[in-house]
C-alpha positions in Angstrom: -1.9 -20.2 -36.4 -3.5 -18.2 -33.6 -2.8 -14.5 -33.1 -2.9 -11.9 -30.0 -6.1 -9.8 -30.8 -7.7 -7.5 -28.5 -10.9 -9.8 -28.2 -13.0 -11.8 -26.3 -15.7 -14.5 -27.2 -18.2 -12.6 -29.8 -16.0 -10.8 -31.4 -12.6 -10.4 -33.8 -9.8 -8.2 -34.1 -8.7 -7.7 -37.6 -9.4 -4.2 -39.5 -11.2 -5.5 -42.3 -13.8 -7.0 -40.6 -14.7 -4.5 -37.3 -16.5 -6.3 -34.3 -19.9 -5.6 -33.0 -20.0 -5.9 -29.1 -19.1 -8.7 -27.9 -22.0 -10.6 -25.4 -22.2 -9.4 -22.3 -21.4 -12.7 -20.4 -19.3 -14.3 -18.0 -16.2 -16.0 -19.6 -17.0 -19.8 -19.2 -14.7 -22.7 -19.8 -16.9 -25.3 -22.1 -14.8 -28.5 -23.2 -14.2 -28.9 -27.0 -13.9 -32.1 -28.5 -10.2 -31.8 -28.5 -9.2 -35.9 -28.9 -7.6 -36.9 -25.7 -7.5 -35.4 -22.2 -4.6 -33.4 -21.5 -2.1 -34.0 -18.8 -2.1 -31.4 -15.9 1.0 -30.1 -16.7 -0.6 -29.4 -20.4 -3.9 -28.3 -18.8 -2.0 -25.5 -16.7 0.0 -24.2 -19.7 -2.9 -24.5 -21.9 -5.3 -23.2 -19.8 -8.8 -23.3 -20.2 -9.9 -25.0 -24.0 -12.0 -21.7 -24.9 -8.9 -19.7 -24.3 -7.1 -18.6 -27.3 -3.7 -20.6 -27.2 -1.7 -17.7 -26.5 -4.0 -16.5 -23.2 -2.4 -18.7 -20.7 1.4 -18.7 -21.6 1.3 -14.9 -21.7 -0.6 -15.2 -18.1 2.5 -17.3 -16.6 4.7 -15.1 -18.4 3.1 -12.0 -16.7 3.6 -13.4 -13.3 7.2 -14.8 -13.9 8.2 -11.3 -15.2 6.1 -9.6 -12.1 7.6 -11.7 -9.5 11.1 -11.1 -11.4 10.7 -7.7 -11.1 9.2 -7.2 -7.3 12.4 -10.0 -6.2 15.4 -9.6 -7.8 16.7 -6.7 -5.7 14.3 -7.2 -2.7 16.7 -7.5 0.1 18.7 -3.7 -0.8 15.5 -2.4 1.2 16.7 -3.9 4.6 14.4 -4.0 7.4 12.4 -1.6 4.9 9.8 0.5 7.5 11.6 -0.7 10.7 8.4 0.2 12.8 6.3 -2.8 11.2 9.7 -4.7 10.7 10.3 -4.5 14.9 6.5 -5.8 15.5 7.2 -9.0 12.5 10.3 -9.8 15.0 7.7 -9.4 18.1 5.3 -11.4 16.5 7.6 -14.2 15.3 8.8 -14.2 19.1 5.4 -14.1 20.8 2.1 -15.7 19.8 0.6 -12.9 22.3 2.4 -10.1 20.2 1.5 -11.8 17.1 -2.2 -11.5 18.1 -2.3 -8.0 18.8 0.8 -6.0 16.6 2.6 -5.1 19.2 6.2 -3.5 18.5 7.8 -6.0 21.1 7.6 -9.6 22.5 6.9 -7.7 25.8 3.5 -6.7 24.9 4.4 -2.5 26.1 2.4 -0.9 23.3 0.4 -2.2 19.5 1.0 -0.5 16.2 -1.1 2.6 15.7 -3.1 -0.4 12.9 -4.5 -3.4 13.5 -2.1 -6.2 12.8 -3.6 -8.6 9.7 -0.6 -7.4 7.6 1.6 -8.3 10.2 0.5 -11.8 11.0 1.3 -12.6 7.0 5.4 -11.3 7.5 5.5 -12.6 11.0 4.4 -16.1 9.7 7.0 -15.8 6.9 9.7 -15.3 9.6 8.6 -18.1 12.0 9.5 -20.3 9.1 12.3 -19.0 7.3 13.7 -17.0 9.9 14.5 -13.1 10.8 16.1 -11.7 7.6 15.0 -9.0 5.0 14.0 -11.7 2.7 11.5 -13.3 5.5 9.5 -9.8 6.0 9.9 -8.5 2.3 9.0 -12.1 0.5 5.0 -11.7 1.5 4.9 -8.4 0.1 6.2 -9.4 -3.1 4.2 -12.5 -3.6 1.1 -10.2 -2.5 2.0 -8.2 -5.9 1.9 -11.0 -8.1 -1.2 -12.2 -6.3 -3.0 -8.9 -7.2 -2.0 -8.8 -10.9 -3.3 -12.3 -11.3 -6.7 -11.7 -9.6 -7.0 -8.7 -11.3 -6.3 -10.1 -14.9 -9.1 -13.0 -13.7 -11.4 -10.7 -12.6 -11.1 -8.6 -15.8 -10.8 -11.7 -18.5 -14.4 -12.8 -17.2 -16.1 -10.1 -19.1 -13.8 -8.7 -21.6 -11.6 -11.6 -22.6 -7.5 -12.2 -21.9 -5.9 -9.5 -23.9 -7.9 -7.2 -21.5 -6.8 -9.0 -18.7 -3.4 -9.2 -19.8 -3.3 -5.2 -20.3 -5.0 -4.5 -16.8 -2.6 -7.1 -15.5 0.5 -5.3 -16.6 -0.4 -1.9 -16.2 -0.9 -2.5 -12.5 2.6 -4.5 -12.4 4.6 -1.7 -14.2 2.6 1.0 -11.7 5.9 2.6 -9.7 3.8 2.8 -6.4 3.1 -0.6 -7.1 6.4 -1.6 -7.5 7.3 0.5 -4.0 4.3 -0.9 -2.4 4.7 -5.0 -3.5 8.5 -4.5 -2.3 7.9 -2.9 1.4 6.7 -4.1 4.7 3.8 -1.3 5.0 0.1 -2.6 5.0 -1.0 -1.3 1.8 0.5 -4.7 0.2 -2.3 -6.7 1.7 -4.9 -3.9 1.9 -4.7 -3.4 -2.3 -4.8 -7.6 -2.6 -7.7 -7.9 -0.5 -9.8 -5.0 -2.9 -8.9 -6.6 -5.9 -10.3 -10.1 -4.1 -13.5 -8.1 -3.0 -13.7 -7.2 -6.3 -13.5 -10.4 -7.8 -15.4 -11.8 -5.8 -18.1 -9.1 -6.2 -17.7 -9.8 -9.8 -18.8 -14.1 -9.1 -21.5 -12.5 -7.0 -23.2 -10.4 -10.0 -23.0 -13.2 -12.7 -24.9 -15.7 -10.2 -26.6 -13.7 -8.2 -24.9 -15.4 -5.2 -25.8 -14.8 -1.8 -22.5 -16.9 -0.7 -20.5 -14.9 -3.3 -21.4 -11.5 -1.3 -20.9 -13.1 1.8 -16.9 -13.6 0.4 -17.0 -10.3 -0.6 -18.0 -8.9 3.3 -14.9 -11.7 4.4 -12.7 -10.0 1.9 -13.7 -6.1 3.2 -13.7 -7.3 7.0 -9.7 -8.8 6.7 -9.0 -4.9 4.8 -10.9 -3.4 7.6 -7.8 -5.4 10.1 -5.4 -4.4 7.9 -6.2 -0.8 7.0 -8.8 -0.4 9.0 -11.6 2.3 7.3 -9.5 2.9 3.8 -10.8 -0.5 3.1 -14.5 0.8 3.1 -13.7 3.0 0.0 -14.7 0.4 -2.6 -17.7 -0.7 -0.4 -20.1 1.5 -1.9 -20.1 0.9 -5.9 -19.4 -2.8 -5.1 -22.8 -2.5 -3.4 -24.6 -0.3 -6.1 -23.0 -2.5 -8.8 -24.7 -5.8 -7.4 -27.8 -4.2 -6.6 -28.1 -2.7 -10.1 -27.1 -5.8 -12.2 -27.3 -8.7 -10.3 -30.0 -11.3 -12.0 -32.6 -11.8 -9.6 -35.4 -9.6 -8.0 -34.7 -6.4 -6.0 -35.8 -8.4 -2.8 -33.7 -10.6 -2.7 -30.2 -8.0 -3.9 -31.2 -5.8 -0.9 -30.9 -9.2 1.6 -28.0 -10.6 0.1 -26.2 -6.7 0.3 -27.3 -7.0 4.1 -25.6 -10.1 4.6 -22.6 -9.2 2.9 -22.2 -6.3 5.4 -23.4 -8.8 8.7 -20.4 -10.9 7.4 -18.1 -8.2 6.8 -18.8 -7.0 10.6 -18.1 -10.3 11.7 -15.3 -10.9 10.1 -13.6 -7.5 11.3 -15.4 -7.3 14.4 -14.2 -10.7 16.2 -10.9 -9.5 16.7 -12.0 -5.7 17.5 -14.6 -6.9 20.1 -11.5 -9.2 22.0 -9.5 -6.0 21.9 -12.3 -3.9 23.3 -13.5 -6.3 26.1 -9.6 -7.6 27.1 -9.2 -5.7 29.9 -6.6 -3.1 29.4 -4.1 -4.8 32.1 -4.1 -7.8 30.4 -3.2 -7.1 26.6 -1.1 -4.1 25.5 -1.8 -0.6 25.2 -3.5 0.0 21.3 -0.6 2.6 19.9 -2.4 5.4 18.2 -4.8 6.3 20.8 -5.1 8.6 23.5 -7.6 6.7 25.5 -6.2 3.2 25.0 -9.4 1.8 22.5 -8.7 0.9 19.0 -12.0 1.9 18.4 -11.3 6.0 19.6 -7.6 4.8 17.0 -10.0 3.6 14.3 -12.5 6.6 14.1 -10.2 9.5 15.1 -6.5 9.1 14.3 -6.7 6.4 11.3 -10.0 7.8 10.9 -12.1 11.2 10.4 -9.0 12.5 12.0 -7.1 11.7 7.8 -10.2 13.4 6.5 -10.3 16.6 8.6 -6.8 17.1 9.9 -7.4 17.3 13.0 -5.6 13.6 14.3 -4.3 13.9 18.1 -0.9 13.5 18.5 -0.1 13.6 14.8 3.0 15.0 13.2 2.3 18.5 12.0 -1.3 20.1 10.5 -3.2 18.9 7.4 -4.0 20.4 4.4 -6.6 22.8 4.8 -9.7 23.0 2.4 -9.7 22.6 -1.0 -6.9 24.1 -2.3 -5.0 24.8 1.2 -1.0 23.6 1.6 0.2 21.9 4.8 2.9 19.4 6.0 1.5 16.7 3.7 0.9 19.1 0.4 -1.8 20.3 -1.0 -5.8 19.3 -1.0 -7.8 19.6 -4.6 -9.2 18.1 -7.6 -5.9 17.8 -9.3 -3.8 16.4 -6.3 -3.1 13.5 -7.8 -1.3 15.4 -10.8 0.6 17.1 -8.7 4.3 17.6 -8.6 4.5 15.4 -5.4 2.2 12.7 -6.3 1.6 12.3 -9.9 4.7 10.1 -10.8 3.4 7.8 -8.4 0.3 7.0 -9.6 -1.0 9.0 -12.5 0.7 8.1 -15.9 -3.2 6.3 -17.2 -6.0 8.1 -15.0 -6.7 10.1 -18.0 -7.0 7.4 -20.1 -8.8 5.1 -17.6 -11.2 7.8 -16.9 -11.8 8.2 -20.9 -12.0 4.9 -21.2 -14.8 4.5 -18.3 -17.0 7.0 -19.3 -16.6 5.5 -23.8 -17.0 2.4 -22.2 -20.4 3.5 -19.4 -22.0 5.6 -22.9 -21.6 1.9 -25.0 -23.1 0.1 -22.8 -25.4 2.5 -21.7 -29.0 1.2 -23.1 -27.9 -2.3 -22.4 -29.8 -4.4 -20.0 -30.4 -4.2 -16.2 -27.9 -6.5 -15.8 -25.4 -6.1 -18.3 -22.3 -7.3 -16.4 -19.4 -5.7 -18.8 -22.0 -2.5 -17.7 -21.3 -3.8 -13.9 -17.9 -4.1 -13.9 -17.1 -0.4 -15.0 -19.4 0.8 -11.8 -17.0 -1.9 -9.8 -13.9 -0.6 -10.8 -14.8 3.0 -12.0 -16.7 3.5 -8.3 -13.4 2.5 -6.9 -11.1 4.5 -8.9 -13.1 7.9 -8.6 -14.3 7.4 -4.9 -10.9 6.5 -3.7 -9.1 9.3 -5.6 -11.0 12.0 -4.5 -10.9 11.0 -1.2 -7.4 11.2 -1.1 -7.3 14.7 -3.0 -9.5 16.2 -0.4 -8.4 14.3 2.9 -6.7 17.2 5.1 -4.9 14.9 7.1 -1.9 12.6 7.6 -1.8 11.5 3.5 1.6 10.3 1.8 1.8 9.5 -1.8 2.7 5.8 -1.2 -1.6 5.6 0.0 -2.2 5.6 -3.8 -1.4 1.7 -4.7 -5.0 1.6 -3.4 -5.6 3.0 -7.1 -3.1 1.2 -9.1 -5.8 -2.5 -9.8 -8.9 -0.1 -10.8 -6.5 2.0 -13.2 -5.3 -1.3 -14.7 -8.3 -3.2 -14.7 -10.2 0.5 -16.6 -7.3 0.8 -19.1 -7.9 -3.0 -19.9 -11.6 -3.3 -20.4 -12.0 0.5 -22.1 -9.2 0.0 -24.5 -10.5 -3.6 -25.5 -14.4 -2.1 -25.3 -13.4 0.8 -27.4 -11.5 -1.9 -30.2 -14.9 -4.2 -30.4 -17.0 -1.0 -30.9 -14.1 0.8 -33.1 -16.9 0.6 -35.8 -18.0 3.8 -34.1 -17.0 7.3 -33.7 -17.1 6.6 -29.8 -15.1 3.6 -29.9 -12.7 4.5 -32.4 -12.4 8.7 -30.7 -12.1 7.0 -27.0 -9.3 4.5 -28.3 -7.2 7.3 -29.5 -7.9 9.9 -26.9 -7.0 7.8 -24.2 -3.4 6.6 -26.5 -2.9 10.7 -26.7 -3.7 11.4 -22.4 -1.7 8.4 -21.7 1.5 9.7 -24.6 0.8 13.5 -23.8 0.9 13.3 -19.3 3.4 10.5 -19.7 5.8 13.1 -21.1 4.9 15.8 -19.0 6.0 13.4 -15.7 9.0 12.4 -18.1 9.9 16.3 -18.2 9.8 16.6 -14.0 13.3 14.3 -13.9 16.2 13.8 -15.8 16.8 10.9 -14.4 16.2 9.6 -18.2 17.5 12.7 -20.6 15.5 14.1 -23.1 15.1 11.0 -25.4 12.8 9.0 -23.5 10.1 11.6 -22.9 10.5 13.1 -26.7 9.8 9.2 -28.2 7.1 8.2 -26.0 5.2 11.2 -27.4 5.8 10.9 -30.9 5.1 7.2 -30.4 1.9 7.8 -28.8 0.4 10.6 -31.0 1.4 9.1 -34.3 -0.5 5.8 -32.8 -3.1 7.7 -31.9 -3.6 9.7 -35.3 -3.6 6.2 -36.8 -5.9 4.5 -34.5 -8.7 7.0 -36.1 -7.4 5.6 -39.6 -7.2 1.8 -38.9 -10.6 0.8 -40.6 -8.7 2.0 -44.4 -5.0 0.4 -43.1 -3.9 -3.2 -44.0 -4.7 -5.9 -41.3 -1.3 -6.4 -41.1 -0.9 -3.0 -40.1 -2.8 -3.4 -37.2 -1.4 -5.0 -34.9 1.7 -2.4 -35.0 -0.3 0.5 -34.3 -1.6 -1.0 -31.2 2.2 -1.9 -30.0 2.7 1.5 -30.5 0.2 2.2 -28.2 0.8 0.1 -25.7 4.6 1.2 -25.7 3.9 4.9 -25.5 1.4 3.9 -22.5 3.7 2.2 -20.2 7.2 2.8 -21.5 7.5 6.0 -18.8 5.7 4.1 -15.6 7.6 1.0 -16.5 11.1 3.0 -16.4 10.0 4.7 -13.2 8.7 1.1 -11.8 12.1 -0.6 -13.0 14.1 2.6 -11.0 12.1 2.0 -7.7 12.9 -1.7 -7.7 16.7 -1.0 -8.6 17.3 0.6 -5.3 16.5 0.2 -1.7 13.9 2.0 0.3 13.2 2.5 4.1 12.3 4.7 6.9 8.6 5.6 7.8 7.8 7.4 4.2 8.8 5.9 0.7 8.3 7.1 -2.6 8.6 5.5 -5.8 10.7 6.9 -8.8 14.6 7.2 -10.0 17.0 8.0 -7.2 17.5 11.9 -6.8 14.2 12.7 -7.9 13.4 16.2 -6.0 10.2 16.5 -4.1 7.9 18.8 -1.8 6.1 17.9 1.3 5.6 14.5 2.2 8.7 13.4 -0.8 11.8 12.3 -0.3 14.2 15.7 0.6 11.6 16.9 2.7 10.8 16.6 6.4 7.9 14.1 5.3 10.6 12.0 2.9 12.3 10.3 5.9 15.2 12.9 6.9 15.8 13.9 10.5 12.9 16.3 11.6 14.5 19.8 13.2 15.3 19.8 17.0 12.2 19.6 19.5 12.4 22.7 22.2 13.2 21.2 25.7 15.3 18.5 24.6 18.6 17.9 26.5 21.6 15.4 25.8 25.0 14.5 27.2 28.4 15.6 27.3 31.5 13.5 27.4 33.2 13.2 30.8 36.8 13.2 30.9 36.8 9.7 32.5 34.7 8.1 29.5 31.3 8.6 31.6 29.1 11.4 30.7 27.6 14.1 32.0 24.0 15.6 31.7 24.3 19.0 29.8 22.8 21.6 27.2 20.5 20.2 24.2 21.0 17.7 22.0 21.3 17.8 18.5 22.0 14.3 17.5 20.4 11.0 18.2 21.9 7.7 19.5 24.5 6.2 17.0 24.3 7.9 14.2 20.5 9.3 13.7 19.2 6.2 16.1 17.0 9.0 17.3 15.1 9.9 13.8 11.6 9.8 14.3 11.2 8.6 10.9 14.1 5.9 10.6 16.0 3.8 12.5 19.6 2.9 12.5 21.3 -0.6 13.2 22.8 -0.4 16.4 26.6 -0.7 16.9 28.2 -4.4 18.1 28.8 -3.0 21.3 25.7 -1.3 21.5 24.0 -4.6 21.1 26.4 -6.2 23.5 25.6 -4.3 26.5 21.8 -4.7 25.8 22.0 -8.2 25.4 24.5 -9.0 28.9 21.8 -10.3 31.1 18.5 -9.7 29.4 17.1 -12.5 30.8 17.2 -10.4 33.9 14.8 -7.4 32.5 11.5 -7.1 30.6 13.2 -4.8 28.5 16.4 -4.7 27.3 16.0 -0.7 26.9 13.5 1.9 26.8 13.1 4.6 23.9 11.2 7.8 23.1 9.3 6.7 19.2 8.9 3.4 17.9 11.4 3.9 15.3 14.2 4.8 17.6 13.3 1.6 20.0 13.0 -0.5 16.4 16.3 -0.3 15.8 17.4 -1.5 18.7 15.3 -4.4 19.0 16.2 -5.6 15.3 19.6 -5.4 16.0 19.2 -7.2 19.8 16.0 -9.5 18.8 15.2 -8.5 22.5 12.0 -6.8 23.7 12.8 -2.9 23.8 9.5 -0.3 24.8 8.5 2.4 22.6 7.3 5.3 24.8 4.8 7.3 23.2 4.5 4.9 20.5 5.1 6.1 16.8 5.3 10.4 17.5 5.8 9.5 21.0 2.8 11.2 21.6 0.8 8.5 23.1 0.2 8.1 27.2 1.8 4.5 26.9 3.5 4.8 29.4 2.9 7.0 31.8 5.6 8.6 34.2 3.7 6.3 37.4 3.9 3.0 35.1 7.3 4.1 34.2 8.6 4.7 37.6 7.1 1.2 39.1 8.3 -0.3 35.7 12.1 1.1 36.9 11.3 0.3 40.5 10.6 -3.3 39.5 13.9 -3.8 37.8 12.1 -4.4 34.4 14.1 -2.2 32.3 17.5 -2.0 31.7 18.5 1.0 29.5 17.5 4.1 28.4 18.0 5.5 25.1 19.1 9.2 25.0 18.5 10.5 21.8 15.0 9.3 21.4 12.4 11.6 19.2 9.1 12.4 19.5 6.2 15.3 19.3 4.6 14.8 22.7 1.9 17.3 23.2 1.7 18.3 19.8 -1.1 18.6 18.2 -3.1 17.9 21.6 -0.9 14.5 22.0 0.2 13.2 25.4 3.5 15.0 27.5 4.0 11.4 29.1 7.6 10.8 27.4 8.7 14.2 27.4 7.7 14.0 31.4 9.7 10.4 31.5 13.0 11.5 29.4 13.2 14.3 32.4 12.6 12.5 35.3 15.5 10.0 34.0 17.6 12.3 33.1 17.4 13.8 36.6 17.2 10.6 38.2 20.1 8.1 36.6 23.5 7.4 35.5 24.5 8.5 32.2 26.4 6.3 30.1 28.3 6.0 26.5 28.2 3.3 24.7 30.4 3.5 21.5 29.2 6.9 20.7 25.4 6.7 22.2 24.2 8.3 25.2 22.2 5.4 27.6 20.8 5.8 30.9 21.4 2.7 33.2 17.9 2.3 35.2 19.8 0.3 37.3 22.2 3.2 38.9 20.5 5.9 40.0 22.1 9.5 40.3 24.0 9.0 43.9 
């Protein structure tokens, strides 16, 4: 009868009889002379005949139990992120919109990223409809997409029980289980990385020109999802195939330089029609100041996240190394922090204890030792990626870190597994048990920053994890039988407190502009939820005026605002489902107008076009800081009878931060200009009936 060792072709798993390292090739399928050929439905639950029996139904049961956990409560999120949720509906509505991301089926202004995320959902609701489920389904399968490439792309080299370890620790990572269940782009961007990986991966073992070639496909669809984030992984997938791929240094450097030619064209098709469109003819790219998605790709999604300094942004960065700012503080240990570490952080110790045991055991290997090159594949983009994002001063919020979550799996997989097969030696066995002690020792400290769980969880996932640990060191003198337990015990005390807090995050729903994963009520800091950058209602903007109630039901202009349009409509950060009658007025002649309505923020106009399906402008874009429109192409919008309504209540930062005055200059000139109405409790102004 087979049994689940941590193995892979070369080597055992049993105590009395330690492995040497296993051979440092790719994992091939080669046909036995098994009597019979199998049927396909045997083939897929059998898997491949050199796969231990147990590899493949532990694979399906992985995915079941992944796509289980990222769908069984998917719809309590709603429209999720209601700014990307507006655009699906545009999309689904408009080929045109579809093509470009813009937030309506009028084509006013894009998204402030380009729109490859979008075109996934807005296909989804073309077919099944506009629903939660429809925009939320992609996302989700996305998820169980990565954990499957991921265990591929690790089982090559290390065998299935590594695969099957990297596998769930990247399902059970809570931003993973945020990230998989949500409309924002980071669902695609982290499944195309883990493809690039993979693919990079083929290209080593063969020295494949075509496999690189993938890999530049697989970078240039991040680069239109995510635009430069993407390019974080480029450089040790690079270095990894120059170093170990089996074939002369010639011919690496060419086959690098076509893998970057293809991932320019693959990116740059799409950017070049933007660029050369001229600007009348396609909408304006949200984002940007001067209309280009190229100034949107280098400044505000660009060095602009590095150094702060992002036009039109909400707020300053984080200043320097150690320096505190709207979006938390910059350093080494950022990802530890108070705000960030329950996210993301439960195994980086261990994965990077593992990478460097598993980098010193392979270290006098061959050039092209490919168990060698897959640590520099995933270890580049673990460390690269993470200390970007500890020093980046600008725009940052702690859902950005699922970019980490397949490189901490696929580390913890292939170390733990390296560190078993070489346990025969104080490396192996000192890395196995220092990385079960990290993982047992922060796992309690994130335990002890909620008590979402009480005292007993934290308290048993230590014990459990330094007894295993203690014993790991003593498992060449325990029975065999023994074994097996001591790993379990492990395993448990590794993901027992990520899988709690990934259950939690998939147990309730999530939306507005800023999401974080966790038990409900968890208390955070900037950029968490209970502070300004968790979603709430940002404080009143100087210079903003509302409306008071008329004694004949009308309304009359008057002294500032505080609220938004029914009930918080006018939250930069969320939007609100309009009232019946809201969307019953909108919707009376709209075949008549462009727009149904006009609004200041995207998230303020997204609400009302979910809840009309009708084209409604976002002025300013996302802050409300973008020249899109401006007062002129408002005015001769107006004068055209192309709009019908527009919101009061609407939020945005205008100038700040050196963004554009255009809506703040718009919201006055209507307000001045136009008839004040109330709609079951929110303040519109009819563009139709001007001030007499």
């Amino acid at each position: 009868m087979d049994t689940m060792t941590l193995t892979t072709t070369g080597g055992t798993g049993t105590a009395s009889a330690p492995a040497g390292p296993a051979d440092a090739r790719p994992h091939t399928s080669q046909p036995t002379a098994r009597a019979g050929r199998p049927g396909r439905m045997k083939r897929l639950w059998r898997g491949s005949d050199a796969d231990p029996s147990w590899a493949r139904p532990a694979l399906l049961g992985l995915l079941l139990v992944t796509l289980v956990l990222y769908t069984w409560n998917l719809t309590a999120s709603g429209y999720a992120n209601s700014f990307y949720s507006a655009a699906v509906q545009a999309g689904s509505d408009s080929w045109k919109a579809f093509f470009y991301g813009s937030s309506d089926a009028a084509n006013s202004i894009t998204v402030d990223k380009p729109p490859a995320s979008l075109w996934v959902m807005a296909l989804s609701v073309r077919l099944l409809g506009l629903s939660s489920f429809a925009i939320l389904l992609p996302q989700a399968l996305m998820g169980v997409a990565t954990v499957g490439v991921v265990y591929t792309t690790v089982k090559r080299q290390f065998g299935a029980a590594a695969g099957l370890i990297a596998g769930v620790v990247l399902a059970l990572t809570p931003v993973a289980a945020l990230m998989f269940t949500f409309n924002n782009p980071d669902a695609l961007l982290t499944l195309l990385m883990a493809l690039g990986a993979w693919a990079t991966i083929k290209a080593i073992e063969q020295a494949s020109p075509k496999w690189m070639m993938i890999v530049g496909v697989f970078i240039g669809l991040g680069f239109l999802t995510k635009t430069l984030q993407v390019l974080l992984v480029v450089p040790f997938f690079g270095l990894a195939y120059l170093i170990a791929a089996p074939t002369t240094l010639r011919k690496r450097i060419v086959h690098s330089l076509l893998a970057v030619g293809t991932m320019v064209l693959s990116a740059g098709w799409w950017v070049a029609i933007v660029e050369l469109v001229p600007a009348s003819a396609r909408p304006y790219i949200g984002g940007s100041q001067t209309n280009s998605f190229l100034e949107l790709t280098f400044g505000y999604n660009g060095l602009g996240r590095l150094s702060g300094d992002e036009t039109g942004s909400v707020g300053g960065g984080g200043g320097g190394a150690a320096g505190g700012g709207m979006w938390g503080e910059t350093g080494l240990f950022r990802m530890f922090s108070s705000t960030v570490g329950d996210q993301i952080s439960w195994l980086i110790p261990s994965a990077l204890i593992l990478l460097a045991a598993g980098l010193w055991l392979r270290g006098r290997r061959p050039r092209t030792d490919l168990r060698r090159a897959a640590y520099l594949v995933w270890g580049g983009w673990l460390v690269v990626t993470m200390l970007v994002f500890s020093f980046m001063a600008g725009i940052f919020h702690e859902y950005y870190t699922v970019a980490l979550a397949p490189a901490i799996g696929a580390l913890v997989g292939m170390g733990a597994v390296e560190a078993w097969q070489r346990r025969s030696t104080a490396v192996g066995t000192v890395a196995l048990a220092a990385a079960t002690a990290a993982a047992a020792t922060w796992s309690f400290i994130l335990l002890s920053r909620t008590t979402a769980y009480g005292d007993w969880l934290r308290i048993s996932v230590l014990a459990v994890g330094m007894a295993a640990a203690l014993l790991i060191l003593a498992t060449r003198w325990m029975h065999a039988r023994a074994v097996p337990f001591v790993l379990a015990a492990a395993l448990v005390a590794g993901l027992a407190g990520p899988g709690a807090y990934a259950v939690s995050t998939t147990a309730q729903g999530h939306s507005g502009s800023i999401v974080t994963a966790g038990p409900a009520g968890s208390s955070r800091g900037p950029g968490g939820a209970g502070g300004f950058g968790g979603g709430g209602t940002p404080p009143s903007l100087p210079g903003q005026t509302g409306t008071q109630q008329g004694a004949n039901g009308t309304t009359q202009q008057g002294g500032p605002q505080t609220g938004g349009t029914g009930g918080g409509m006018g939250g930069l950060l969320d939007a609100s489902t309009p009232s019946t009658a809201v969307v019953a007025a909108l919707s009376a002649d709209a075949s008549s107008y462009t727009w149904v309505a006009a609004a200041v923020g995207s998230q303020t106009a997204a609400g009302l076009q979910l809840g009309t399906q009708l084209p409604v402008m976002a002025i300013g874009g996302f802050n409300g800081s973008d020249p899109s429109p401006t007062l002129a192409q408002f005015q001769q919008y107006v004068a055209n009878g192309q709009i019908h309504y527009f919101a009061g209540g609407g939020r945005g930062f205008g100038n700040q931060n050196g963004g554009s005055s255009a809506s703040s200059e718009i919201s006055s000139w209507v307000q001045e200009n136009f008839t004040p109405v109330t709609i079951d409790g929110s303040t519109f102004y009819d563009l139709t009936q001007p001030l007499q």
